[in-house]
N, C-alpha and C positions, 0 to 999 in steps of 0.2 A: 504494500500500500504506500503510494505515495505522500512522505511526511509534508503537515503543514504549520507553519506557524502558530504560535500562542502568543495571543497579545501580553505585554508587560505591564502590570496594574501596578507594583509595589513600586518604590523609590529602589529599595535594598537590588529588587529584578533589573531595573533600568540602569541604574549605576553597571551592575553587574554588565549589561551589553555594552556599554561604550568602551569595557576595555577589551585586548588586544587578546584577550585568551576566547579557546573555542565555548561558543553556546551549551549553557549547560541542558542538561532533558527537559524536556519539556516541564511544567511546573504543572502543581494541581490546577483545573480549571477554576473559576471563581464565580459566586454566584453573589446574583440580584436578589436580596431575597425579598419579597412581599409578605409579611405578616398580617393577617385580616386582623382589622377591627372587631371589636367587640360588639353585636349588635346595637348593644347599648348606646356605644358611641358615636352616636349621628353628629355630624358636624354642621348643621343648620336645622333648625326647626321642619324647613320645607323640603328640604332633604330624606330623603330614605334613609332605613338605617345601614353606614358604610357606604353610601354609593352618596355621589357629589352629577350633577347635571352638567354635559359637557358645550351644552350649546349648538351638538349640531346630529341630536336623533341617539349618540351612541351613550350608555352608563359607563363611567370610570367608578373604579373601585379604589378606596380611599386607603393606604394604607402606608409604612414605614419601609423604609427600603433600607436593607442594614448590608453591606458591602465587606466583605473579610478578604483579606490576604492572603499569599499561597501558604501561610504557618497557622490559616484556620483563625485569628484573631482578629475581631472585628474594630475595623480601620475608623470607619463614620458612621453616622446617622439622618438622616434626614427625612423629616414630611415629604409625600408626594404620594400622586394619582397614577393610578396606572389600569388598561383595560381591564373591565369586567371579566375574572375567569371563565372562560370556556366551559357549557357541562361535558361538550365530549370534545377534548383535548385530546389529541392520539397520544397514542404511549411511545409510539415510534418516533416522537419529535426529538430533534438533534439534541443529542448529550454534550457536543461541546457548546460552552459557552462566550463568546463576547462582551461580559457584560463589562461596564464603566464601574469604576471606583470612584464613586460621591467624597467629595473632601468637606472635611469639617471647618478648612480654615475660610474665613468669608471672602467671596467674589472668587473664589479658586476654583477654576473651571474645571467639573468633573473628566471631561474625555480628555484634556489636555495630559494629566495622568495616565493614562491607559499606554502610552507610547512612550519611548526613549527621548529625552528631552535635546539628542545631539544636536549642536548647531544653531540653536534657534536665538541667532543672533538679532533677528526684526520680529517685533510682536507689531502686530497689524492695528491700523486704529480702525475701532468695528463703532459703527452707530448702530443702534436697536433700530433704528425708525428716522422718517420724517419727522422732526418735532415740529408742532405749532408755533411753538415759543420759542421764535427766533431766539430771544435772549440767551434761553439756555444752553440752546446748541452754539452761540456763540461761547459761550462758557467753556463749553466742554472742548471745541476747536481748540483754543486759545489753551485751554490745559495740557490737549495733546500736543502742541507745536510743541511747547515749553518743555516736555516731559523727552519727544525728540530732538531736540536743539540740546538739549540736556548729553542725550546718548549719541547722537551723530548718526543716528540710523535708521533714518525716518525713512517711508515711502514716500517720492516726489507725489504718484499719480494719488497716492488716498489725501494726503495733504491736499492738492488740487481738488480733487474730487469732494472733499468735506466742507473746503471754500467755496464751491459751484452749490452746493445748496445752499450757502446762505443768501442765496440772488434768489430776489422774488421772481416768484413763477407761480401764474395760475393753474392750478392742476385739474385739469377736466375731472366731472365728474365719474367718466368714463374709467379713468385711471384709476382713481380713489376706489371704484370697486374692483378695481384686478389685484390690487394691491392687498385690501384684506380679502380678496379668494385666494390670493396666492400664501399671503401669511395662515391662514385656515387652512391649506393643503400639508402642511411641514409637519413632519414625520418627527419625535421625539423617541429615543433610544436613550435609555437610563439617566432620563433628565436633561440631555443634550439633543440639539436638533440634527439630522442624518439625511434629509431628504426631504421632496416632496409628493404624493402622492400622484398616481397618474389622474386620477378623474377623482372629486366628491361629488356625484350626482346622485343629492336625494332618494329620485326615482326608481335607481336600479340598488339600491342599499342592498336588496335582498336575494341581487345577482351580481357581485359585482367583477364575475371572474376574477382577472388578476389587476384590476386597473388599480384594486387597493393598495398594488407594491409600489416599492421605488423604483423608476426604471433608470438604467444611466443613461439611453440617449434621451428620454423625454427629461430629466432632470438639468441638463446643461442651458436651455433656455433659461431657468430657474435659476439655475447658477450664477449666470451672466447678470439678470436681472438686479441680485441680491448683492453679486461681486461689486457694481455700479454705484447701489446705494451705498454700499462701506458697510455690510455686512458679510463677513468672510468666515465668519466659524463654522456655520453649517456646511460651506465648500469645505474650508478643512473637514471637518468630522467627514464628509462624506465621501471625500478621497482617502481616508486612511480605513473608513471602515470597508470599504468596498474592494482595497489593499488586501486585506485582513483576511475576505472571503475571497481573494483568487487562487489561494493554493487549497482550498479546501477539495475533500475527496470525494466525485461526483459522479454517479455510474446512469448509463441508458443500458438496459438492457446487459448487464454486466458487463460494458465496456465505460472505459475513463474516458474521456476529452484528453486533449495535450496539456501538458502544465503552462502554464500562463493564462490559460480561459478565463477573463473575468463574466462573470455573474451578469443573464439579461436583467435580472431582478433583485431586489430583494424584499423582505418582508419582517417587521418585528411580533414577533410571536408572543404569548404570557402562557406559560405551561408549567405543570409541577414541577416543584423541585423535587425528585429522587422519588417520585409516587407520594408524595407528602398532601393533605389535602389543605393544609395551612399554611403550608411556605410556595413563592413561587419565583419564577425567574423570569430574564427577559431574555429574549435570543435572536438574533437575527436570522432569517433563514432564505436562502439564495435561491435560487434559480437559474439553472446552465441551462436550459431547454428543457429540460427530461419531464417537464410539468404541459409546456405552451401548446396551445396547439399548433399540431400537426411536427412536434419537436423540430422546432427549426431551432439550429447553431446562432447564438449572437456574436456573430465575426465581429461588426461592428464594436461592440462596448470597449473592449481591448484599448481600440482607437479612439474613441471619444473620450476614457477616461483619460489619455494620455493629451490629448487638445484641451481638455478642460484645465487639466494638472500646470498643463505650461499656462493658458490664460490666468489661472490663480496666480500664481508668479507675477504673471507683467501686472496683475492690476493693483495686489496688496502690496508686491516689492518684498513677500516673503519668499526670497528663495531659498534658503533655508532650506525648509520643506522638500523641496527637488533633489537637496544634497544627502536626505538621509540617506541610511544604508537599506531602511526596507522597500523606500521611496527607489531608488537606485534599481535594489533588486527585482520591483515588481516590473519599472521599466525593461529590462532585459529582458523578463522571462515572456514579455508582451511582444519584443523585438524577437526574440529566438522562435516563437510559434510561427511569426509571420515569417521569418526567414526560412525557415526549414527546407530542406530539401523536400523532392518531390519528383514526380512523372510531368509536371507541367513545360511546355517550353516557351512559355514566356514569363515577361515580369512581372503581369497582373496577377493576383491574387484569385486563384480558382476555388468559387464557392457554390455553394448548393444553394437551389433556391430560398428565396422568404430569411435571408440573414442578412438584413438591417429592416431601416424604416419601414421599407414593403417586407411583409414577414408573412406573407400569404404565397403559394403557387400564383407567378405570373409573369413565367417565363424567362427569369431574368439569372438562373442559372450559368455557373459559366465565370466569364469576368466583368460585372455589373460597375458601368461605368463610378455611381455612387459608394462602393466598396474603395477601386482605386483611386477615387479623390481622397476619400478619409484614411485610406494606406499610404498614402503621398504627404499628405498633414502629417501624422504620425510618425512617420521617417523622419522629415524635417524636423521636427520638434523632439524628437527623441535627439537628435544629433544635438542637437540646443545643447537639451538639461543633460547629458550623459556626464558625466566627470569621470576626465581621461586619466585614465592610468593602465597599468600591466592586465587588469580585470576585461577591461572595456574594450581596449584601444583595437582589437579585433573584429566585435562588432561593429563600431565603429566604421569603420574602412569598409562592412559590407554593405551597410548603411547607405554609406556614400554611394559605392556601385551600386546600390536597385535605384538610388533615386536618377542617378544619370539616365539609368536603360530605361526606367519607367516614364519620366517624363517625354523621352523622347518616342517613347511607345503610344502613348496615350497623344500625343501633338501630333503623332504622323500617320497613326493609323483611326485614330475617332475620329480626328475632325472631319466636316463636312460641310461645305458649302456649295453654289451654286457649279462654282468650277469643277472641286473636288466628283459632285454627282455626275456631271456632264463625261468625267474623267472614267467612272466608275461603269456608267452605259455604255463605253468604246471598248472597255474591258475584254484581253483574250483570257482564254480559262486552258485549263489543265495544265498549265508551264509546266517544263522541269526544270528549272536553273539556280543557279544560286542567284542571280540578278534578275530573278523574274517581278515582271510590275506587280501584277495581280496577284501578290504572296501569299492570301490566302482563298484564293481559289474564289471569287465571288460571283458570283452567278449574277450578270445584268438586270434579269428579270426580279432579282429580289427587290427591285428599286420600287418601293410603292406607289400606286397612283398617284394619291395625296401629297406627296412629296416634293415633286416636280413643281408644283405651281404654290406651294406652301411657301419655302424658302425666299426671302426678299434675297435681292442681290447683294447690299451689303452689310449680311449679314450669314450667319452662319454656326453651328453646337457641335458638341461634343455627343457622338451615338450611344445608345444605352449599354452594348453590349457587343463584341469582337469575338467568331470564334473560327475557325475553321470552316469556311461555304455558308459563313451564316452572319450576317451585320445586323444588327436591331436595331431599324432608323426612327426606334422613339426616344421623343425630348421629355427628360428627367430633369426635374429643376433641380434638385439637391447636388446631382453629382455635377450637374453645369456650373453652380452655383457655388460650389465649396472648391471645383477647379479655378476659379478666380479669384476666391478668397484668400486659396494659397498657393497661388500663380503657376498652378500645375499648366495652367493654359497659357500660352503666349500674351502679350496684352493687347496685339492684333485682336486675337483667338478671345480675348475677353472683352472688348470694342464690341467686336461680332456678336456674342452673345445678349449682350445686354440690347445692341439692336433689334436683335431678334423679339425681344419684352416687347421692346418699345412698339415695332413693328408688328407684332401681335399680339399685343395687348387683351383684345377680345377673348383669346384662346386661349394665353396663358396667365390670364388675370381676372376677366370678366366681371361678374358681382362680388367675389371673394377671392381673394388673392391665397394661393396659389395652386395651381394646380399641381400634383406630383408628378404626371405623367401626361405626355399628348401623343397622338390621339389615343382613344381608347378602345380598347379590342373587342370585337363587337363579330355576332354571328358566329360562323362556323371556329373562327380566331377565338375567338371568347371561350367555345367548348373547348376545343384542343390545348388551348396554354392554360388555360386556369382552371380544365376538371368540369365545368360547370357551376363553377363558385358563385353560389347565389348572394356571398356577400361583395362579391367584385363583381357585378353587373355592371354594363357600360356606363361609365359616366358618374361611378361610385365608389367610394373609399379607393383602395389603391389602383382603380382601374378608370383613372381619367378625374378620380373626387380630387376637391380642394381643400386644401387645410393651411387654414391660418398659422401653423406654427413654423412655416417656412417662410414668413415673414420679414422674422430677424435677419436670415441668413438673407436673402435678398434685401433688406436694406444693407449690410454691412457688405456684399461684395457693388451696391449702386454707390454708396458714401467711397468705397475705393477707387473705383475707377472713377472717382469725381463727375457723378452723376444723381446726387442727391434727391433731386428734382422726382424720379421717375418713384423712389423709394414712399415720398412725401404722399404722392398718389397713390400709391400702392394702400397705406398707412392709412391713410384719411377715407378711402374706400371701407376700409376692412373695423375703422372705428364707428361709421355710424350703424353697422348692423352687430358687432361680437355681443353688446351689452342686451340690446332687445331678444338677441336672438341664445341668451344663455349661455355664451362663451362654448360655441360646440366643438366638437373632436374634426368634422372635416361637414363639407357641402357637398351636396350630388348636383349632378344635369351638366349639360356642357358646358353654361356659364357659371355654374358655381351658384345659383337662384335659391334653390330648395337645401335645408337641413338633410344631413345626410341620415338616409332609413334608419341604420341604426348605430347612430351617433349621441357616445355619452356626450351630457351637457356637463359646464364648469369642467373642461378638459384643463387640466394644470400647463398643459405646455402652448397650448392655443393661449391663456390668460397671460403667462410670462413671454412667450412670442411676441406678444403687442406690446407688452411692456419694455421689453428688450428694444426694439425696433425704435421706440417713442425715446426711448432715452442715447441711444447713437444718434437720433438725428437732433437730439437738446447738445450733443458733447461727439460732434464728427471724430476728434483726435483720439477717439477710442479704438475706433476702426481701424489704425492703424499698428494697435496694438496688440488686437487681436488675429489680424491677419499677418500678412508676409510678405515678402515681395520679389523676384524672379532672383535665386541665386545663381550668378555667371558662372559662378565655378563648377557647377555640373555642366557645363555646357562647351567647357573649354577640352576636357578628355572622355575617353572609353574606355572600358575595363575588358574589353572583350581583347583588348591586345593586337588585332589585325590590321597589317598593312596591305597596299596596295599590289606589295609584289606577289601576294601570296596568292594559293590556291584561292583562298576563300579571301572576302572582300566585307567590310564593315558597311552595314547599309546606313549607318548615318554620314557618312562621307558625302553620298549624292543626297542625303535630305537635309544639311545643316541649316541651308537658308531658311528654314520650315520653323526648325526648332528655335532661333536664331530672332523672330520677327514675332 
């Protein structure tokens, strides 16, 4: 069985890791314990007895949470609420535990404890909140200058960013409610916040699948949102908890995943302690697939936790964080997966269907353009935070070669525009050479009707998917959309795209912004790729629907290419309907008109989407921070080694001017 980490609660544990000797065994696990109340002890009149009203439909159960040590002696004490126990609680729930050691000394952050204190030479300035009272938050600014002017180790951007709120700004009302659904959505994990929930909608309370966990690609809007206003603790907690759970031991069908898998989900659980009916614990409990439907792999999280990881960095100025050693290791073991050898021959990442944001059958099997824009972020940004030494300096270097080959894989073979198609209809088939055009065999006839008179002339996207006799000429906003943001695309290649919005707008914007996917598959297409998915019907959820939480990501790659303008409309579209229309998960019909059939309402990532999006275009110099911008040094060599004299010929030789512009 593959070992995995135990978090370090005590000081005496943490001390213990930052020196130079090997890891001792693992420690006793440590528990949350919940001791119930005495019936007697109602804590309000109107209250039941032991149980406290939460405000939103669910009973918390009121009780003492006592935290001990790995020598069994109990550390703290503290009041707190925590879910109503379950009557049928499985017994099969995970025996290991995660839980936080509550500290007794005042303002001493309980999770901040849980981990090795190495390095942490920048503590973040966190605001709770928008205060009304200017005054006070001027207080509190003014206290934190002084306290960093003091240490010399202030973050520039959260100093700016905690100055930028004290400028009046009217805050639509619109706002004001995303903001507390977004604070109602946050997930609290032994007293500390860890996430946000995918969906609180009311209505399905009594179905609510999985939307009740934390997901990490739907949390990173959340994140940004939170990062923004200068709250960053719950970004910590939730990249070290999520850390925490990627080495954990995960079976489908008595097979493990590879080591580095992070978790599409997670979930905090309240289950007995030890069969006990009186004591209980808190636990967090993951999800690798083996639950979702239809067990699709979350390629993706890997990635986004790693994009998130580095945005926390540039926004709080804690890098610290980046330099731990579990922080470090989790980076590796997330490079090593994606690295791995393999039967593949190319550079994109070959994945199974429904592994990322479309996580249903719809055809996108293969190398799903959206997979390698977020494997191209995560390369780059892994090279960022990696700290070079004798450990690294390997990966490192391999790093370097996939991003050279990939970028110039993804530039020469997705793009498509009016010329490139024209190029593609002249096309001979069957070559055999090593300098054959048509490299991979593409059959003319694939060119779809729709296509031909779709494409403005200048303009032009990145194709869904590349494989062998097979090009998928649908436009995916996400992978278009995250290739500009981290200039996997040329800035021609991102000119072209953003044309492409402007230019069809109707299509890839219409009454709600955005669509995931154009066109949508429909007819005998519709049976064959997706099964007969009656929840992907044309023009619905991932088959042609719209969802507002791609938003962000299109305002942040319009503010880069200094095109703010198209973002603003996009934005001011999508704010006079999200509030009236319940903040839903996604829109069905071709223009995005109608609620989608069966669409949670108060979707958390739809609610921080717009949030997100409103506040890059209050503070454009964000976008800069969190994107990227075309590194030349991939573009100057090859890793593949070949010269001109040889048998064989390096085909970025004849395509450089491509990659190049």
């Amino acid at each position: 069985m593959r070992p995995h980490r135990v978090l370090a609660g005590c000081r005496s544990a943490a001390a213990h890791l930052l020196t130079a000797r090997p890891p001792p065994p693992p420690p006793q696990r440590r528990h949350a314990l919940l001791l119930l109340l005495s019936p007697r002890a109602s804590l309000s009149s109107s209250s039941s007895p032991g149980f406290l009203p939460s405000g939103n439909g669910h009973r918390l159960y009121a009780g003492v949470f006592l935290c001990r040590g790995i020598d069994g002696t109990h550390e703290g004490r503290r009041m707190g609420v925590g879910p109503a126990p379950p009557h049928a609680v499985s017994g099969a729930a995970r025996r290991q535990s995660t839980s936080a050691e509550p500290s007794s000394v005042p303002g001493d952050k309980a999770f901040e404890r849980i981990y090795m204190n190495q390095g942490m030479a920048v503590k973040p300035l966190v605001f709770e909140r928008i205060a009304d009272d200017v005054g006070v938050l001027e207080e509190r600014v003014e206290e934190a200058v002084r306290s960093e002017e003091g240490s010399g180790k202030g973050s520039v951007v959260e100093t700016a960013a905690a100055a930028d709120v004290l400028k009046e700004r009217e805050v639509s009302e619109v706002e004001k409610e995303a903001w507390r659904l977004l604070e109602r959505a946050v997930v609290n994990y032994c007293g500390s916040p860890v996430g946000t929930v995918a969906a609180d909608d009311p209505l399905t309370a009594s179905n609510q699948l999985n939307y009740d966990q934390v997901f990490i690609r739907d949390f990173v809007p959340s994140a940004l949102a939170f990062l923004m206003k200068g709250e960053g603790e719950i970004v910590r907690n939730f990249l070290l908890h999520t850390l925490q759970l990627q080495s954990w031991e995960k079976t489908v069908d008595c097979y493990s995943p590879g080591q580095g898998l992070m978790p599409a989900s997670f979930k905090v659980r309240t289950v007995p302690l030890d069969g006990s009916n009186e004591a209980f614990e808190e636990v967090l409990d993951p999800d690798f697939g083996e639950s979702a439907i239809g067990r699709v792999a979350p390629v993706d999280s890997g990635l986004w936790w790693i994009i998130l990881l580095r945005a926390y960095g540039k926004i709080t100025g804690d890098y610290a964080l980046q330099e731990r050693v579990d922080v470090q290791t989790g980076i590796k073991l997330v490079m090593n997966l994606c690295l791995s050898d393999g039967f593949d021959m190319f550079p994109t990442l070959l994945v199974t269907d429904g592994s990322c944001m479309i996580d249903r059958r719809m055809g996108i099997h293969g190398h799903p353009l959206e997979i390698q824009a977020l494997f191209y972020s995560a390369l780059r940004f892994s090279r960022e935070m990696l700290t070079i030494n004798d450990g690294s300096r390997n990966l490192i270097r391999a790093i370097s070669n996939r991003l050279s080959a990939l970028s110039f894989h993804i530039r020469e073979y997705y793009w498509v525009d009016m010329k490139k198609i024209n190029e593609i209809y002249r096309y001979k088939t069957e070559e055999y050479s090593h300098d054959a055009i048509n490299k991979f065999n593409i059959y003319p006839d694939q060119i779809p009707s729709w296509l031909v008179d779709w494409v403005p002339d200048k303009a032009g996207y990145l194709i869904g998917n590349l494989q062998p006799a097979h090009m998928d000429f649908r436009f995916f906003s996400l992978g278009n959309l995250w290739a500009i943001i981290s200039s996997l695309a040329t800035p021609k290649q991102a000119e072209s795209i953003l044309n492409l919005f402007e230019e069809k707008w109707d299509d890839l914007i219409g009454k709600m912004p955005l669509k995931i996917c154009f066109p949508a598959l429909e007819y005998d297409e519709w049976r064959i790729i997706t099964g007969s998915d009656p929840k992907n019907t044309p023009w619905s959820y991932h088959n042609g629907g719209s969802w507002p939480t791609l938003l962000w990501q299109f305002t942040l790659a319009c503010i880069k290419m200094g095109r703010p303008e198209l973002a603003q409309r996009a934005v001011a579209a999508a704010e006079r309907r999200l509030s009236d229309d319940q903040w839903p998960e996604y829109y069905d019909t071709r223009t995005g008109r109608f609620i989608g059939k069966q669409s949670r309402l108060f979707q958390t990532w739809t609610i921080a989407g717009f949030l997100t999006s409103k506040m890059l275009l209050e503070r454009p110099e964000m976008a800069s921070i969190l994107s990227c911008e075309e590194d030349l040094d991939l573009l100057e060599g090859c890793a593949c080694s070949l010269n001109k004299g040889g048998r064989k010929r390096c085909s970025r030789i004849a395509a450089r001017s491509q990659i190049l512009v």
